[in-house]
Structure formats: C-alpha cells, structure tokens
N, C-alpha and C positions, 0 to 999 in steps of 0.2 A: 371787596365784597359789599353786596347795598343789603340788610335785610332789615330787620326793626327794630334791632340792637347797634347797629352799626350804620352812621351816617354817612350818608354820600357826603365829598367833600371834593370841592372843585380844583380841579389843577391849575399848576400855574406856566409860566416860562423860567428859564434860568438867565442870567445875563448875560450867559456864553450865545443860546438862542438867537434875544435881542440883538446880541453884536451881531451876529451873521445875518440876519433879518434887515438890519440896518447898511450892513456891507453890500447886501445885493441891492437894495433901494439907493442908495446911492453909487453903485455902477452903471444903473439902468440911468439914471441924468449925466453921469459923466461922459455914458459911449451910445448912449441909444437918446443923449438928447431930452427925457421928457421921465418927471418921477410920476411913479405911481401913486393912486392915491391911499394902497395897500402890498403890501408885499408875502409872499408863501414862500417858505423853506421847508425842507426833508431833513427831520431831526434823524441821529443814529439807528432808532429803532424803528422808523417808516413813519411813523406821523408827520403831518401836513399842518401845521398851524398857520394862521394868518395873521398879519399884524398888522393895523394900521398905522402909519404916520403920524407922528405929533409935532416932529421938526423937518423943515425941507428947507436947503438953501445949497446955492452954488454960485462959484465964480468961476473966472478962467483958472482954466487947469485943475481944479474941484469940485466936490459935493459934499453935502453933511446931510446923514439922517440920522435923525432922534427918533427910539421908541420906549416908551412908556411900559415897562419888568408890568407885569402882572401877577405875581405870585402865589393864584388861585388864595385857597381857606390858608396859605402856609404862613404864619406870621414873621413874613424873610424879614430884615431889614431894610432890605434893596427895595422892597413892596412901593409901587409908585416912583421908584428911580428914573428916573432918564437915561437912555446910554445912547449914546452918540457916537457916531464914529463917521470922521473925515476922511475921504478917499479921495487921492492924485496920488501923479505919474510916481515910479520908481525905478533908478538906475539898475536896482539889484534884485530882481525879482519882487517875491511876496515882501513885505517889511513890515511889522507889528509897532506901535509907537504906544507911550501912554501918556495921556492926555489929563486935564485937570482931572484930577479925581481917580486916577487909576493908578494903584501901586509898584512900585518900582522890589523886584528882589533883592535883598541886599546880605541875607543869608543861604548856606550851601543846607543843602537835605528837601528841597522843594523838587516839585519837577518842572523848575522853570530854572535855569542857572542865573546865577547871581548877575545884576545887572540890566536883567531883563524887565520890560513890562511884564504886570502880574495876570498874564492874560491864559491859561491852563492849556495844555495839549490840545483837548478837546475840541475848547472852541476855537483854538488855530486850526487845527483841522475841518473842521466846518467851515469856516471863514477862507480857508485857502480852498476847498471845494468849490463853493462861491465863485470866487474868482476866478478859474479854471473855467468855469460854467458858463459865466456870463464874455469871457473873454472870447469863446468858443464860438458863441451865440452873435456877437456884436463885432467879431473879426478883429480883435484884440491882441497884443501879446502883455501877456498875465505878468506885468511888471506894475504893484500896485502898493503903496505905503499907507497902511491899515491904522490910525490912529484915533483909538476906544477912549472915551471919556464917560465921566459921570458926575454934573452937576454935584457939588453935595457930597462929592464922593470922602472925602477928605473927614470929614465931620461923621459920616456914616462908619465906615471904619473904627472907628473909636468903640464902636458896640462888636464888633468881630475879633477873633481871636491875630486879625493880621499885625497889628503893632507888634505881641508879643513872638511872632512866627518872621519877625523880620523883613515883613512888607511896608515900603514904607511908601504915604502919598497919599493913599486910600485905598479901594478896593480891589479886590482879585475879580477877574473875568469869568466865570468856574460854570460847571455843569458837562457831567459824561456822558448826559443822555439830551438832556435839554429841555427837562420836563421835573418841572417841582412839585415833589411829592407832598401834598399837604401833611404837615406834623400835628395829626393829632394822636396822641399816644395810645389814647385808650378804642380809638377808633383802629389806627394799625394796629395793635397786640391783638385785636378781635379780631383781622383779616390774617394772622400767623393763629390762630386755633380757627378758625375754617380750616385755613390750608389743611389743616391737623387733620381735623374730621375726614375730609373730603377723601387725603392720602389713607389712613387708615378703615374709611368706608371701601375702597377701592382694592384693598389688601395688598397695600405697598409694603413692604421690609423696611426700606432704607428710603428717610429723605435728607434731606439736607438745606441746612438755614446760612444765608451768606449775606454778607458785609454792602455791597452794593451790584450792579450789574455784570463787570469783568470778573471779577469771580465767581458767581452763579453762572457766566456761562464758563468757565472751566470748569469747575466742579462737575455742571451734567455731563462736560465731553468727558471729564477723566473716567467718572462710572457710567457714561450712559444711561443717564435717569431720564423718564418723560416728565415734561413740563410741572403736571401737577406733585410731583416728589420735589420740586423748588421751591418752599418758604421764603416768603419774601421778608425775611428778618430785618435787614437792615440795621440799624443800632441795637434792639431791642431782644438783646440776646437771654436776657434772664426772661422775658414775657414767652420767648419762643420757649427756654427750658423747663421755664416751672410746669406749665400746660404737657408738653410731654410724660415729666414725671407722672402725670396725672391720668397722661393717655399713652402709653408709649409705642415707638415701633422696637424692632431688634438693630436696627442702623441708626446712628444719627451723624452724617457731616458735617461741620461748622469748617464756613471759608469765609477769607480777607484778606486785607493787605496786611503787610506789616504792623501797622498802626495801632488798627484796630485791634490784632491778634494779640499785640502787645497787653494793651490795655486789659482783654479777658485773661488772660497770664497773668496780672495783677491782680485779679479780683472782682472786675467791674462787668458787670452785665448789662448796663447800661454804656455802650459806646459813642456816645453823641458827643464834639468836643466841649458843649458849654457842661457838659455833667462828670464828665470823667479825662485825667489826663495824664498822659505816661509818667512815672517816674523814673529819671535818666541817671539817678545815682542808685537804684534797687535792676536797673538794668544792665548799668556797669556791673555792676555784684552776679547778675544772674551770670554774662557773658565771663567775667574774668576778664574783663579789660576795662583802664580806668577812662581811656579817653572817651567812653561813649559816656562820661558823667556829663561832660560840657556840648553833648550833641541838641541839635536844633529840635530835631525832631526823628519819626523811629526809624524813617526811612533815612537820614543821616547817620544814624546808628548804625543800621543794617550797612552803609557804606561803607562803614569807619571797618567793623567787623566781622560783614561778610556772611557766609554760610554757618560758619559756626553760633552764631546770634539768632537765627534765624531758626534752628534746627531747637535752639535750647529755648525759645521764644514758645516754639510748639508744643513740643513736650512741657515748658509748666502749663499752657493752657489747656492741654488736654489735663492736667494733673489735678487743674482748678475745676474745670468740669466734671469731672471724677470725683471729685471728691464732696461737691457740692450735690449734685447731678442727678449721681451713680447709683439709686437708690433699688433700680430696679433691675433689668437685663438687660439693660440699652447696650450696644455696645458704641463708641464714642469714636472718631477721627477729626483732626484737627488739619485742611490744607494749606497754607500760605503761598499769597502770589504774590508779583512785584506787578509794577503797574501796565505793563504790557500784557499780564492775564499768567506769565508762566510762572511757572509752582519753583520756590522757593526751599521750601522747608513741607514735610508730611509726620505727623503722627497718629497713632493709635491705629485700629481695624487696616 
C-alpha cells in the first residue's frame, strides 16, 4: 500500500533470482558465442526484472557471470553480494555445484538433502528452466553443470542462522518468488490493516493471513477466497491479529508451513527466524515422542513423527490464537502445508 502513513519501499532481488539471471547470461557466451551486456528472466510470479552484468569471463568449454543481489530497502545481508555462477559442459544432465561461498547441507530436515549445495528448490527450478530455454533457443542438449558462488560468502553466513541449521561453507541460494520483500515492520503491519479495511469495506466474512506465497495460494483454492480476502501476513502474525480484534470479520484463516505454524503453537506472533524459534524439546512433549528433542528443524520433526505432529501442532495453534485472540466472534482455522503447498494438518472452522 503507498498512502502517507505508509512508505513506499523499494524491492529487491533474492539470490536464487541473481543465480538464474547469471545462468542465462552466461549460456548466451557459452552457446550463442557473445555476453550480454544485460540479461531478463521470468521470476514465478511473472515479473521481468533486469539485471546488469558486473562480472563477465570465459574460456574454453566455460563462462562465468557475476550479478550484484540488490536487496531493494530490505536490510538482507547478501545486500551488495556478488553471485556467480560458472557454466560448462555436463555428462549428467542439469548439475548444481557449490562454489566458494556457498554452503554445503550437512544436516537431514532441509529441503535440500544432506550433502547437497545449499542452493533451494526454487532457484533449482528457475535455473533448470533457464537451461531448458536457452538450450532450446541455441540447439543445445541441456547437459549443463551449474556452479553458484559468492565472494564473501563464507564470512556473510556467520550473521545467518545457516551454521546453526547445518549449512556449512557459507550461504544458501534461497528465494520462492525471487522478489525481496523490503522488511520494514511498521510499514508491512500498515499494509495487513489496509488489507483489513479494504476486506471489511467490501463486506468480506472470511479472510485469511498466511506464512509466505504456497500457502496463500492453497489456502484461496481450499475456500475459494478473492484476492483481496488474502492478508499478506507473512511473519507478522500478532500485527495481523491484534488489528482484527479491533476490527473484526466472522472467519479468520492462518496458513503455513510447519515451521512457522510451529512457532505460533508456541506462543510467538512474531515468526521471523532472527525473533522467534522452535522449541524441539516442548515439541517432543507436545508430539509424545522423544526423538523430535534432537530434530534440526520442524520440518525434521514433522519427518521423524509424521501426521500425528502435525495435526497436534495445529490444534495448539489454533488454542494459542484462541486464547489470546478470541475475544470477540471471530471464529478461527488454523491450515498447515508441506512445502509443495498440500495441507498437512487443519483445525478449527
């Protein structure tokens, strides 16, 4: 929302982005012979961003392009990062490599398995798009070994929660959309009370505030909400519920992953990792199982123990909202997905 309480705040890129941005700039010298002096990719959600070149070099049988993370108003760490990524040939199709500065998994409960560069679904998907595209275009066969680096990267890490989560080397690759939300707090909890108004100016019933993009879009498909009944919560689950109390509807849906869902099941309304974080031995307790004391994380958890975690995971957070909440007629549902977007666990409404 822009209005004169709320600052515009300029977006950035994520470094899943850059890497794909950098993958097709340097297939365009590998197979078409000549880099660009800019390059354009189609983020997930249809944006067209452009990126210029900061690094350009090749040899035989390679290319490397460097672009410069721009992480609009969002104070990333990665802000000004370089990422780089070397492309040649590969015997075995796509091939993801990590290069100085990019972390290596070395614990289970990620969604990269153990042993892997720490490069996220996402921008493997992006990146293997890419490569499908440009091999397509340049009469290619898409046998390409993709190796992400980041200057720095090593040292940068050290401010990111990856040491503790088992990354080791330096950074993760990350980004589901490819588009960094600038973090300002007091600016997004003023865009989840618009939402507010706007939903109940309209004479919604039911909206619903969720975790990040895969689960806002399940959540609309499971009820069939229009766009404006989707609160863009994102962490900021007590800013969306306090404003409620205050204004309410008769529905309210709260979706997420595992994680976060966790986390509000504990107490915290605040879900952002540097502010709030699971506890794996009040988990073990809730589940009745001790092995989730020594889990990595909740999505290791939910592995260890399945649906039954997952279901008792919901119902405290619906309990925790409820209780804190519940002051009016709201009435409350709580969805849980796994990271392909399907529902997990449901309570309440």
């Amino acid at each position: 929302m822009n209005d004169k309480t709320t600052p515009q705040l300029r977006r950035g890129w994520t470094t899943g982005a850059c890497a794909t941005a950098a993958t097709k700039a340097a297939l365009m010298r590998l197979w078409g012979g000549a880099f660009p002096c800019e390059v354009g990719i189609t983020l997930p959600k249809g944006e067209t961003p452009v990126f210029p070149l900061a690094l350009a070099e090749a040899g035989e049988g390679w290319a490397r392009v460097g672009i410069t993370k721009d992480a609009g108003d969002d104070p990333d760490v990665t802000h000004g990062a370089l990422i780089v990524v070397t492309v040649s040939s590969s015997e075995d199709g796509i091939v993801f490599a990590a290069g100085d500065g990019v972390g290596t998994v070395t614990k289970a409960g990620l969604p990269i398995g153990v042993g892997e560069p720490a490069i996220n679904p996402v921008p493997r998907q992006m990146m293997t798009d890419v490569v499908s595209d440009m091999a397509m275009q340049f009469a290619q066969q898409p046998n390409v070994r993709i190796e992400v680096s980041v200057p720095g990267g090593q040292e940068l890490a050290l401010k990111t929660w990856n040491p503790r989560l088992g990354i080791a080397g330096g950074l993760s690759i990350l980004g589901t959309t490819g588009v960094v939300r600038p973090f300002s707090c007091a600016a997004w909890i003023a865009s989840i009370h618009r939402g507010i108004d706007v939903a109940r100016a309209d004479g919604l019933t039911h909206v619903a505030g969720c975790t990040g993009a895969t689960s806002e879009k399940t959540v609309q498909a499971l009820y069939g909400l229009p766009d404006h009944a989707m609160l863009d919560m994102g962490d900021f689950a007590g800013g969306m519920l306090k404003y409620l109390v205050r204004h309410p509807v008769a529905r309210v849906t709260i979706g997420g992953g595992i994680g976060k869902i966790t986390k509000l099941a504990q107490g915290a309304v605040d879900l952002h990792s540097a502010r709030s974080q699971v506890d794996f031995a009040g988990l073990a307790a809730l589940a009745g199982d001790p092995r989730i004391a020594g889990a990595n994380t909740a999505l290791e958890a939910f592995e260890i123990a399945g649906a039954v975690l997952a279901d008792k995971v919901a119902q405290q957070a619906l309990a925790q909202v409820q209780d804190r909440f519940g002051r009016s007629e709201m009435a409350f549902d709580i969805v849980v997905i796994d990271r392909k977007g399907a529902i997990i666990a449901r309570a309440g409404a």
